[in-house]
N, C-alpha and C positions, 0 to 999 in steps of 0.2 A: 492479412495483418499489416498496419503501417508499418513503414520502413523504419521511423523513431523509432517503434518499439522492437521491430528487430535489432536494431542493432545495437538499441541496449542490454536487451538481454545475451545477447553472443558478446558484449563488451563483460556486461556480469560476470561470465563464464571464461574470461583472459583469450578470448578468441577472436578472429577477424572476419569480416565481412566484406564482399565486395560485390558492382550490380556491371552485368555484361550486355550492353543493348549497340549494334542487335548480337544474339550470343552462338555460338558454332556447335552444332550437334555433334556429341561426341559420337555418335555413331555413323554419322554420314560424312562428316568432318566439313560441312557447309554452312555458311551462315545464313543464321535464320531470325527472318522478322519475329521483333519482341524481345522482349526483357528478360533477363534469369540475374537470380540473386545466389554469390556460392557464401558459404562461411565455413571456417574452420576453427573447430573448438578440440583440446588436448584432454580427455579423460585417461587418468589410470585407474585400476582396480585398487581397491579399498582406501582413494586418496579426493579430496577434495580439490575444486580446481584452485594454481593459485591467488594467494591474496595479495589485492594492490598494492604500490609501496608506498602510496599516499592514502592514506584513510581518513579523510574531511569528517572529523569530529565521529570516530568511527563506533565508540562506545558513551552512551551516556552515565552520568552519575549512577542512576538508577537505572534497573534493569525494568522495562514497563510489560506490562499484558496488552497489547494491541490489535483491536476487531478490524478486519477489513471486510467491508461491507463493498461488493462490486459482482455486477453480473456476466461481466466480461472473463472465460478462463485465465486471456494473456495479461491481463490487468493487474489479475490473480495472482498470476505467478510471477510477474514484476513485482508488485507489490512486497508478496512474504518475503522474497529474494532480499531486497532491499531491507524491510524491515529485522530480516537475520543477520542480514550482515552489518547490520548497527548491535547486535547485540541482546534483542529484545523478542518478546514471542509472541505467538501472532495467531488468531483465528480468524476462518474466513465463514464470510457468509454470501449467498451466491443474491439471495433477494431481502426486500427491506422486513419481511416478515420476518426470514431468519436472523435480520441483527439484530433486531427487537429481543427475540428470542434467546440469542446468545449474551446479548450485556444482560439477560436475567440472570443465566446460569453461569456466566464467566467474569461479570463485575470488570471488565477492564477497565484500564486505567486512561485510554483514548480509544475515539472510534474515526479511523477511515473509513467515510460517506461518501459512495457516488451518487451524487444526483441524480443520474436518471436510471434507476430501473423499474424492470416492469411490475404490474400487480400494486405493490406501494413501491415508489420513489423513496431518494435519499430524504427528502422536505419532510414527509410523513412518516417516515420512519424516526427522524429525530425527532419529533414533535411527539410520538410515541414514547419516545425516553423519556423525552423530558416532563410528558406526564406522569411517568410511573416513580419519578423523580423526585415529583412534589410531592409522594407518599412520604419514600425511603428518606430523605433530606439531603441524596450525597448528589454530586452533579461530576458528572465524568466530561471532560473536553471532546469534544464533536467536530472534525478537521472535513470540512466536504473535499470531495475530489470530484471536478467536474474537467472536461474540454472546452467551457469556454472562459478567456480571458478579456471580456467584454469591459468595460469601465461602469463601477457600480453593480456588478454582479458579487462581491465581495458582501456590501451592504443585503442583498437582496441573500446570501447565505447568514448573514447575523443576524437580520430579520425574523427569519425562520425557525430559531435558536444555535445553529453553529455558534464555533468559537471563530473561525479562522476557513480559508480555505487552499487548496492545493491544487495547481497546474496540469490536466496529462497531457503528454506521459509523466510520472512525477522522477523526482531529478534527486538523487540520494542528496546532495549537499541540503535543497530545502528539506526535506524529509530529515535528515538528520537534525537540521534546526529545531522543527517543530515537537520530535521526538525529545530533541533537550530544552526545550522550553517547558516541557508537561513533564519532564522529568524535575527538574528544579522546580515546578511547582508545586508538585508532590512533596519533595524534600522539604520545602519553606512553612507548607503549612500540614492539615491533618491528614492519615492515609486516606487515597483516593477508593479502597477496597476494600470492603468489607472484611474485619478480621477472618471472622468463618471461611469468606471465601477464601483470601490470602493461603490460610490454614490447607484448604481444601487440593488448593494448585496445587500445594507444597510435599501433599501428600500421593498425590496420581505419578 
């Protein structure tokens, strides 16, 4: 795993991390070529870890239904982390087959799109929405999440039909934006979800 994403996620979790090169074998007590990464993270029983004391725009207006579409586990679990701890709930999907498949059945209200996975890509999978789109008449915002931050890679995701797109590893302060961007625009104009569905969440 990249080290960003280590030590975002041990940061998630109010814990520390630190990299020993080269690092001393705890059993022979000599140092040894190469790298070792330690962290320490504090769990108690039946308690959540704590919460920051700074919370950059921690809750939006609106509470939103948000797909994350990524084929990566750790991407995954950055992801929903982040997007819960805004406040908001979150379905994953592991390939672009499956996000196609879950904005039928979950109607969210934005979709996190990696770019590249395998069998169909993020490209094709939005392009998928957004044709079954032109049926339904509703358009839900499409955030790609890609690693590169190349100049005019932006255009080459609105191209595509994205809305917008997002840096990894992604950074809660932007995710928090983006999430209250789609929040407020939901609020400003017609619901983004299908009443039924709305109904449907409300009731599982």
């Amino acid at each position: 795993m990249g080290l960003a994403i280590c030590t975002r996620l041990v940061h998630l979790m109010q814990g520390s991390i630190r990299v020993e090169s080269p690092w001393r074998n705890e059993t022979t007590s000599e140092m040894t070529a190469g790298t070792a990464f330690h962290f320490e993270v504090e769990f108690r029983p039946g308690s959540k870890p704590k919460q920051a004391t700074a919370e950059p725009r921690a809750m939006s207006a609106a509470k939103l239904r948000v797909l994350v579409a990524d084929d990566n586990p750790v991407n995954q679990l950055l992801a929903v982390r982040l997007v819960e701890k805004l406040g908001h709930v979150v379905f994953v999907a592991s390939t672009g087959e499956e996000a196609v498949k879950l904005y039928e059945q979950e109607m969210p209200d934005i979709v996190l799109m990696d770019v590249q996975m395998p069998v169909m890509d993020g490209f094709e999978a939005s392009a998928a929405i957004r044709s079954l789109e032109a049926v339904t008449g509703r358009r839900v915002r499409i955030i790609a999440l890609t690693a590169h931050a190349l100049q005019g890679y932006r255009e080459e995701c609105l191209n595509a039909g994205m809305d917008d797109y997002l840096s990894k590893p992604v950074r809660l302060n932007d995710l928090a934006r983006t999430l209250g961007d789609a929040s407020l625009t939901i609020e400003a104009g017609p619901p983004a979800t299908h009443p039924s569905a709305r109904e449907h969440s409300q009731s599982l």
